[in-house]
VOROGU-840143 format. One record per residue (C-alpha): residue number from 1; residue in one letter; chain; x, y, z. Coordinates in steps of 0.25 Angstrom, whole numbers, plus 5000, padded with zeros to 4 digits. Example, Ala and Ser with C-alpha at 12.3 -4.5 7.8 and 13.67 -1.06 7.14 Angstrom:
<atoms>
ATOM   pos   code   unit   east   north     up
ATOM     1      A      A   5049    4982   5031
ATOM     2      S      A   5055    4996   5029
</atoms>
This chain:
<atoms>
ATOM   pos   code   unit   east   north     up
ATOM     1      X      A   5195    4940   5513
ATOM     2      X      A   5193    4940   5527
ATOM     3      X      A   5188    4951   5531
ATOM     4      X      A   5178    4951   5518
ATOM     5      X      A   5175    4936   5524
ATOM     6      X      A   5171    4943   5538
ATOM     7      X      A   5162    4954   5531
ATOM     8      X      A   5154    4944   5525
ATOM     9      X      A   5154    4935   5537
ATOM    10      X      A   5148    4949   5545
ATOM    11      X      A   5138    4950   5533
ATOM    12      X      A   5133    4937   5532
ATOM    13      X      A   5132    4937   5550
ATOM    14      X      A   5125    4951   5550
ATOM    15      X      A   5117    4945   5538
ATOM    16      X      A   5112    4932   5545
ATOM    17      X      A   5109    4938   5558
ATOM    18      X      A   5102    4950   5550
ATOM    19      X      A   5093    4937   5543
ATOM    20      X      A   5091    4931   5555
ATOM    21      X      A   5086    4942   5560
ATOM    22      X      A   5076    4945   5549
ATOM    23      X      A   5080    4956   5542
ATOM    24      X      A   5074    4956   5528
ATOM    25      X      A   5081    4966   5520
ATOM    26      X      A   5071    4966   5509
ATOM    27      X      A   5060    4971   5520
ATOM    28      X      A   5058    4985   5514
ATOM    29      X      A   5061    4998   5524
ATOM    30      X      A   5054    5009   5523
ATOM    31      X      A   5059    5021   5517
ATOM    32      X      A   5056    5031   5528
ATOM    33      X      A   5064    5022   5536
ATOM    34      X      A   5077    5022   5528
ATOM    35      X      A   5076    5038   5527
ATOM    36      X      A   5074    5038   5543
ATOM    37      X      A   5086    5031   5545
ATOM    38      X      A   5093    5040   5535
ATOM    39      X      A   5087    5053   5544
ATOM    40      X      A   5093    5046   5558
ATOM    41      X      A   5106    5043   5552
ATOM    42      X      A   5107    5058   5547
ATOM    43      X      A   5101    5063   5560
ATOM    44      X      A   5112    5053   5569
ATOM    45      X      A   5124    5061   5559
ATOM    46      X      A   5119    5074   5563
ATOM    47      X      A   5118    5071   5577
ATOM    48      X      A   5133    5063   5578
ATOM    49      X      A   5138    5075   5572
ATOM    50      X      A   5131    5086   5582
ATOM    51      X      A   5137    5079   5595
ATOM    52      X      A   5150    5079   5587
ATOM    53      X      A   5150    5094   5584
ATOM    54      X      A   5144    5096   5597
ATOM    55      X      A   5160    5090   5604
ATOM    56      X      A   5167    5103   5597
ATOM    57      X      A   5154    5114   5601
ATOM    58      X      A   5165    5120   5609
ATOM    59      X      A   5177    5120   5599
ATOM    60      X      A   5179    5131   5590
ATOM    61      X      A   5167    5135   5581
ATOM    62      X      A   5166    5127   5567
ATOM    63      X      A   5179    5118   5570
ATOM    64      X      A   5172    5105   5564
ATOM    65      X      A   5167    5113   5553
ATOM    66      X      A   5178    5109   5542
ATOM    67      X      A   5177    5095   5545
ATOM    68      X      A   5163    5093   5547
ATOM    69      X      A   5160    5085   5534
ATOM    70      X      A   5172    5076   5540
ATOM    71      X      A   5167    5075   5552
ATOM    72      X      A   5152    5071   5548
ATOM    73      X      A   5158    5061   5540
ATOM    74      X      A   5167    5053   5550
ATOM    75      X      A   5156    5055   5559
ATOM    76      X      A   5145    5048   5549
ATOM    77      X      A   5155    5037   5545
ATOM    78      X      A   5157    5035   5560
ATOM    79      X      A   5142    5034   5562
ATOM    80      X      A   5141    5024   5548
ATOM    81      X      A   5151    5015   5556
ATOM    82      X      A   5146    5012   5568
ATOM    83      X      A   5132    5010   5562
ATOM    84      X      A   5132    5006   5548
ATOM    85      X      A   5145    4999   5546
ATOM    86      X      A   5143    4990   5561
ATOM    87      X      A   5128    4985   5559
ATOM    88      X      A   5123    4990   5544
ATOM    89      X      A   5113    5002   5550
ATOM    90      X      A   5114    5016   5553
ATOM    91      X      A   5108    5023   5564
ATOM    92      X      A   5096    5027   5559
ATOM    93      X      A   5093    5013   5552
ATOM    94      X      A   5096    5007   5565
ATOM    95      X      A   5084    5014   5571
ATOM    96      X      A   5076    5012   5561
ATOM    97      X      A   5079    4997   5561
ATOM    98      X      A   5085    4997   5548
ATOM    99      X      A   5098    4992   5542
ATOM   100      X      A   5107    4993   5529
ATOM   101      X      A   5107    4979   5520
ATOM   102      X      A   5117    4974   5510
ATOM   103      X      A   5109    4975   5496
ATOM   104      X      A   5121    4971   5489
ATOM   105      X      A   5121    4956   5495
ATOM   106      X      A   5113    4946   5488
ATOM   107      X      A   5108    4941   5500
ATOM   108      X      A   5092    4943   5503
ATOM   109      X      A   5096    4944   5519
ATOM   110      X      A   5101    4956   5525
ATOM   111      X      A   5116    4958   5523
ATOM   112      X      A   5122    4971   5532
ATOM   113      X      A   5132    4981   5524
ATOM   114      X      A   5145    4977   5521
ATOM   115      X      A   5156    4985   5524
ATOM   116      X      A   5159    4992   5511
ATOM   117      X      A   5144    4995   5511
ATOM   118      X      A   5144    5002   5524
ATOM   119      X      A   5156    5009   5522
ATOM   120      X      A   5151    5012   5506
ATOM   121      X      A   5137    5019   5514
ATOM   122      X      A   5146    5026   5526
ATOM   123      X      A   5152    5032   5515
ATOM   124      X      A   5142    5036   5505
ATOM   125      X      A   5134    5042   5515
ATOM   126      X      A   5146    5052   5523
ATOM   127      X      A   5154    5054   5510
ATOM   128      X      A   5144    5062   5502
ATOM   129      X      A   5141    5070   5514
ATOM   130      X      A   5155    5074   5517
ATOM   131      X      A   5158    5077   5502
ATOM   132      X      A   5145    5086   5501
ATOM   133      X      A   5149    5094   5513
ATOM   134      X      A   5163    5092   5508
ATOM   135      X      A   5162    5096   5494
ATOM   136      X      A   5164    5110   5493
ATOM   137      X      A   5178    5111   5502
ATOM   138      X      A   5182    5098   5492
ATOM   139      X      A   5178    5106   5481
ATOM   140      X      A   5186    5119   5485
ATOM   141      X      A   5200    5110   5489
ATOM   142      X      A   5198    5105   5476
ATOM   143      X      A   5198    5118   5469
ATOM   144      X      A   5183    5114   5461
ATOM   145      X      A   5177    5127   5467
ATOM   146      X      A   5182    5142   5467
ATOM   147      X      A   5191    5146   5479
ATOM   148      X      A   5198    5132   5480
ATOM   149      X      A   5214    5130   5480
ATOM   150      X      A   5214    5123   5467
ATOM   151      X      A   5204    5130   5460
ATOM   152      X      A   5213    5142   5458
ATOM   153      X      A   5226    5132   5450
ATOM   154      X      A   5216    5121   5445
ATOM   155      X      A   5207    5120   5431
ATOM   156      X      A   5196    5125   5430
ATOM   157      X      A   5190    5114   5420
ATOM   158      X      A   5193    5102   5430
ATOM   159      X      A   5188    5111   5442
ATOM   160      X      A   5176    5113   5434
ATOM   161      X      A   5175    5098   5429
ATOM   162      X      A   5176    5092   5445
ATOM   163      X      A   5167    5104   5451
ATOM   164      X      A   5156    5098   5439
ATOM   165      X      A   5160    5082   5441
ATOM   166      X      A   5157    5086   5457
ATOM   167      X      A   5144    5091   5454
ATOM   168      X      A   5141    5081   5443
ATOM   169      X      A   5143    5071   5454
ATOM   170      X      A   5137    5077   5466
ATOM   171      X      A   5125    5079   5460
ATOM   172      X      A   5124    5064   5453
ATOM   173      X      A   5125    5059   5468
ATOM   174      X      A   5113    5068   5472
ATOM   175      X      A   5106    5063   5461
ATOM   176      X      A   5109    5050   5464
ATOM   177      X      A   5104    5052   5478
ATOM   178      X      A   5092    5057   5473
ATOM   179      X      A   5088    5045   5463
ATOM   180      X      A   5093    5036   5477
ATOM   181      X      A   5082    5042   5485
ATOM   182      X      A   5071    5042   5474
ATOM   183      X      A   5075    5028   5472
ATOM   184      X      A   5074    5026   5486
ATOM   185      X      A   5060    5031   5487
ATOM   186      X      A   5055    5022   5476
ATOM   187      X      A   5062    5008   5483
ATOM   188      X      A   5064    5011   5496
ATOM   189      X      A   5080    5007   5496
ATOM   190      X      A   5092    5015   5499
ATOM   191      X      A   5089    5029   5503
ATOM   192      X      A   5102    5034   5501
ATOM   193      X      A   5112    5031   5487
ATOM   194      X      A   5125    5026   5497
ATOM   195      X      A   5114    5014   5501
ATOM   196      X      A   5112    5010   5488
ATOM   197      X      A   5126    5012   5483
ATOM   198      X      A   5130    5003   5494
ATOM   199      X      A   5118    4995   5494
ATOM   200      X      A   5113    4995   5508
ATOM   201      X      A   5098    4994   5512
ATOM   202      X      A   5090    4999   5523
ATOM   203      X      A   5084    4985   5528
ATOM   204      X      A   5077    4984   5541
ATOM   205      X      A   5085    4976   5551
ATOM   206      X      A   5074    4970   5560
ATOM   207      X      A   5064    4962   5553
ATOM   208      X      A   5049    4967   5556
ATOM   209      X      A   5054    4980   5563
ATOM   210      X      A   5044    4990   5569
ATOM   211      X      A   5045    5003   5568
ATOM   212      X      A   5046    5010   5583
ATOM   213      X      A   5038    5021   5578
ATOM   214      X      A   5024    5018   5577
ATOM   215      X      A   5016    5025   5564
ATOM   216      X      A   5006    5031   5576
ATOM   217      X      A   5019    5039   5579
ATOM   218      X      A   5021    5040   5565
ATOM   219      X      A   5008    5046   5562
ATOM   220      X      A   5010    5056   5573
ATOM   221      X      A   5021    5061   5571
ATOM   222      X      A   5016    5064   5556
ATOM   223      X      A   5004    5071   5559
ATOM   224      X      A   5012    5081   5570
ATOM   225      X      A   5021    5083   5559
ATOM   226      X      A   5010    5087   5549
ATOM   227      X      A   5004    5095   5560
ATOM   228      X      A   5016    5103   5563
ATOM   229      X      A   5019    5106   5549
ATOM   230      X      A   5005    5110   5547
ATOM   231      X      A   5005    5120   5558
ATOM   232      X      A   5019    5125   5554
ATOM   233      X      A   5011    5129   5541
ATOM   234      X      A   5000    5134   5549
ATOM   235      X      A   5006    5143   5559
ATOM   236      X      A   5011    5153   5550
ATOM   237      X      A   4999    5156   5544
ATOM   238      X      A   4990    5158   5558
ATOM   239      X      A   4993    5174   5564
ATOM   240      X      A   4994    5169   5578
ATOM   241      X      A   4993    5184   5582
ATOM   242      X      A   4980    5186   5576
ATOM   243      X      A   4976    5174   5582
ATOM   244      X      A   4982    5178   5595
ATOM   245      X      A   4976    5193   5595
ATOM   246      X      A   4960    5185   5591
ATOM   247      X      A   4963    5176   5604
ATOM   248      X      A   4966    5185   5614
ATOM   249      X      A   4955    5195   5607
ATOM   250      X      A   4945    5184   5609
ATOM   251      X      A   4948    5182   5625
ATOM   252      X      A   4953    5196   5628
ATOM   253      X      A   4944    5203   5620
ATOM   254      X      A   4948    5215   5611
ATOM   255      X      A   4939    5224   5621
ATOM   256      X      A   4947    5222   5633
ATOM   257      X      A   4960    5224   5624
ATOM   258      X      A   4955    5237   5619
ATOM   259      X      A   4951    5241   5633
ATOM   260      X      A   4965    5239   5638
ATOM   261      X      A   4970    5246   5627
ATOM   262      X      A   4963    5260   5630
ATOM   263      X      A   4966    5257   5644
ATOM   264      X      A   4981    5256   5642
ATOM   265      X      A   4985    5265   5631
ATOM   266      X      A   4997    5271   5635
ATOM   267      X      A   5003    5256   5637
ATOM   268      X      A   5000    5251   5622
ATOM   269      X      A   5011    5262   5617
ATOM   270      X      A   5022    5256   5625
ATOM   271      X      A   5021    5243   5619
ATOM   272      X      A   5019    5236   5604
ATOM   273      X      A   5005    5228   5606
ATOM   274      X      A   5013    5216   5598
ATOM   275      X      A   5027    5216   5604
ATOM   276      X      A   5025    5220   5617
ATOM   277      X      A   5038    5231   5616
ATOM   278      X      A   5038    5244   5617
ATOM   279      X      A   5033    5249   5601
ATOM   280      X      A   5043    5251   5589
ATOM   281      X      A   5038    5260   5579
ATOM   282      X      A   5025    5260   5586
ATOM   283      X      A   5013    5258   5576
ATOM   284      X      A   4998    5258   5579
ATOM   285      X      A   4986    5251   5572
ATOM   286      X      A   4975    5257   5576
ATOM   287      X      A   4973    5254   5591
ATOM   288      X      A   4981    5259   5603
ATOM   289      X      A   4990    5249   5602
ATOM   290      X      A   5004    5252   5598
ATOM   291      X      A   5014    5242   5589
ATOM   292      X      A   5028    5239   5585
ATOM   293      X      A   5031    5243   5570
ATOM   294      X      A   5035    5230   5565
ATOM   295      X      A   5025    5222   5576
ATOM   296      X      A   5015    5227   5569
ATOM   297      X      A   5019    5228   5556
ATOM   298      X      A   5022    5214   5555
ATOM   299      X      A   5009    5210   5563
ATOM   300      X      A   5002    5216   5552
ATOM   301      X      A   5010    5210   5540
ATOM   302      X      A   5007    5196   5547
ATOM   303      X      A   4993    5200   5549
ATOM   304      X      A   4986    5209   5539
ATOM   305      X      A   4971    5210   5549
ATOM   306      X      A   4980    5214   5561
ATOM   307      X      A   4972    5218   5575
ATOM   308      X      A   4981    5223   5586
ATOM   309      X      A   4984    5213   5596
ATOM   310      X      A   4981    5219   5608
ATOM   311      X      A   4967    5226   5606
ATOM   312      X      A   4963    5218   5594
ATOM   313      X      A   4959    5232   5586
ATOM   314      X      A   4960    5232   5572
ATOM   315      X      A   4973    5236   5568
ATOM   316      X      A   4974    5248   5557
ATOM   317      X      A   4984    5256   5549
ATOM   318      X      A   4996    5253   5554
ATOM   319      X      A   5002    5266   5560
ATOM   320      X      A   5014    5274   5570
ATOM   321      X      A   5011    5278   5583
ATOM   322      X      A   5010    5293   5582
ATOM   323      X      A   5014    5299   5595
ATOM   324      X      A   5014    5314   5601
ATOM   325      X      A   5026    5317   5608
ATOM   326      X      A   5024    5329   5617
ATOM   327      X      A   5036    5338   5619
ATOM   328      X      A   5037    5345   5630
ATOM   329      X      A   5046    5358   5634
ATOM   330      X      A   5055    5359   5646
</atoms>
């Protein structure tokens, strides 16, 4: 009794100061906001978890490997307690001036989590990621899939029947998940289903808060984006060697080229006019110059109206380099 006195003694002083501070918890937060906070709580796991992987880089090779999905979950509970369970907020909610608030209570002022509602979402939230990474070494120890210890002495019939419940309920919980996150995207409440089985709502915990990154930033960082997603399209599609070969045809001049080609005929054999080495397979297209096989080959797959790139001629049937070889007598 009083210890249940003391809890709702801390609830009712976190609760005034939260009212004298302002905070409205029917002020309505934006939807992007709570799936942000979700994004830097995930990206704050993954980076917890690479500095504590990086403390055994020098120990044998895959040693936390069989008790990763443990460790990933000690580690987000840890995480959950020194965030969520001391003032009601993540990390991620915390930066974005965001909060938790007791939709249970009758109260129209802000009331923080209770115990049992921190430690119900701690939960909710690490237990079904261990279970999923966890599930097929649970379901081989207990036999309800081939090649497990039990499987060989148990019935099939109940293996068959807890293998089908497993499924039946893994896949009402997605669902679940699922219709969560429609609802979600209709009302604005509770991104994730342990929030709303708990009952605990993103509220912000400032009143009037600005945002600390201004919609001119906003805005510019939207049109790179869209720019560089265009070009990735684009880039594919333009022959930067065709391109390439009309430059320096332009400014060199296709003349010039030829005339350094007569002039040095001996060298244009040694070389492939596209790689640079010395010629594999050597093939020919019509000028004096002399190419790789498969440098050619692929230049003309990628390019159907293929010129050479060193004179700019016209290139023809492809074809081997015939050569004489003179054999001479001792």
């Amino acid at each position: 009794m009083v210890g249940l006195e003391d809890e709702d003694n801390q609830k009712s002083t976190v609760g005034g100061s939260g009212s004298e501070t302002g905070v409205d918890p029917l002020t309505p937060v934006l939807r992007i906001n709570q799936l942000d906070a979700l994004e830097l709580d995930s990206a704050l796991e993954q980076l917890v978890w690479s500095q504590f992987s990086q403390c055994f880089q020098n120990c044998r090779p895959g040693l936390l490997t069989p008790l990763e999905p443990e460790l990933r979950a000690l580690l987000q509970l840890l995480l959950s307690r020194f965030t969520l369970y001391s003032s009601s907020t993540t990390v991620g909610q915390s930066l974005l001036s965001l909060r938790y608030h007791n939709t249970l209570s009758s109260s129209t002022r802000y009331r923080p989590l209770s115990r049992r509602q921190k430690l119900g979402l701690a939960v909710l939230t690490a237990g079904p990621r261990w279970l999923q990474e966890r599930s097929h070494s649970l379901l081989l120890s207990l036999g309800l899939i081939p090649g497990g210890l039990v499987s060989e002495v148990g019935s099939g019939f109940l293996q068959k029947g807890l293998r089908s419940c497993l499924t039946l309920v893994s896949s009402i919980a997605q669902l679940a998940s699922l219709v969560n996150f429609l609802v979600f995207l209709g009302k604005g409440h509770h991104p994730v289903l342990a929030e709303r089985i708990v009952g605990a709502r993103a509220v912000f915990s400032k009143p009037n808060v600005t945002r600390d990154i201004t919609y001119q930033y906003m805005n510019r960082e939207l049109l790179w984006h869209g720019f560089a997603e265009f070009l990735i399209f684009l880039l594919p599609l333009i022959n930067t060697r065709k391109l390439k070969e009309t430059v320096s045809r332009i400014l060199l001049g296709g003349e010039s080229a030829g005339v350094d080609c007569g002039r040095n005929g001996q060298g244009v054999w040694k070389e492939c006019g596209l790689c640079g080495e010395w010629p594999t397979m050597p093939h020919m297209v019509g000028c004096q110059h002399v190419f790789c096989y498969y440098c050619i080959k692929s230049h003309s797959i990628a390019n159907t109206h293929i010129t050479c790139p060193k004179c700019g001629a016209e290139a023809g049937k492809l074809e081997p380099v015939k050569m004489e070889v003179e054999v001479v007598g001792r």
